[in-house]
N, C-alpha and C positions, 0 to 999 in steps of 0.2 A: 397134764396140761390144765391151764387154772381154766375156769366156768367162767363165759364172759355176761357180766350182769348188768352191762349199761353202756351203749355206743352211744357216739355224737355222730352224726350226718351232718355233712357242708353238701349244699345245691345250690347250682346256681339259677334261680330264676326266672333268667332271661328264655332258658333252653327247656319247651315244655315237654322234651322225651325225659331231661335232667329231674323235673320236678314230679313226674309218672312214676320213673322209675325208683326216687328216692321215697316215693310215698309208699312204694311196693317194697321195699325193704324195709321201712317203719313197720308198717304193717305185721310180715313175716318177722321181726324181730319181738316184738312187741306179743304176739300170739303166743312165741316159744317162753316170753318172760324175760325178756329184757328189756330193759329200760331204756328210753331212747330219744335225744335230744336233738331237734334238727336245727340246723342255723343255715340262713340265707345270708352269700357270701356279700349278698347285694344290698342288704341291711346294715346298720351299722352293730359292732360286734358288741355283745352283751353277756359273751360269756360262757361259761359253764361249768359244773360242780363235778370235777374228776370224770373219769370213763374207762374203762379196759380197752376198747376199739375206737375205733375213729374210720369211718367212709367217707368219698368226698367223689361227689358224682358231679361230674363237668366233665371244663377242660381242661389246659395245663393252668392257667389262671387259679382253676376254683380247687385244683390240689396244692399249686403252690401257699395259696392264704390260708388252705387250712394245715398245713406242712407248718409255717409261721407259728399258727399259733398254738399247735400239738406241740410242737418241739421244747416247749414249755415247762410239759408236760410226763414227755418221756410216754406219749400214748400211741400206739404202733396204727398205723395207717393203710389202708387201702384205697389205693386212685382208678375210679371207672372213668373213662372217656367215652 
């Protein structure tokens, strides 16, 4: 199984358990060594440089706009509601 060395995180927010908990897996992710770009769904989008992972903490909203713009990509995803 490959090492994964750089997520993106989508949060939405509005939703401040959304933005706790995305900041709890930055964290935890960032500790083990990975590299970790977050974007707010509620910002306008600006992008990002490749990723092995992708999480997207919301709702169905803040998985579909990141679903959009992974699919791209070809960057496998994980949606927390």
């Amino acid at each position: 199984m490959k090492r994964i060395k750089s997520v993106v995180i989508f949060y939405n927010s509005k939703g401040r358990k959304a933005v706790a908990f995305a900041s709890g897996i930055q964290k935890r992710l960032s500790a083990a060594g990975v590299r970790v770009c977050k974007i707010c769904v509620n910002d306008a989008f600006s992008g990002f440089k490749g990723a092995d992972a992708a999480v997207a903490v919301g709702g169905d909203g803040t998985v579909l706009y990141a679903a959009r713009h992974l699919m791209k990509h070809s960057v496998p995803a994980l949606g927390i509601n």
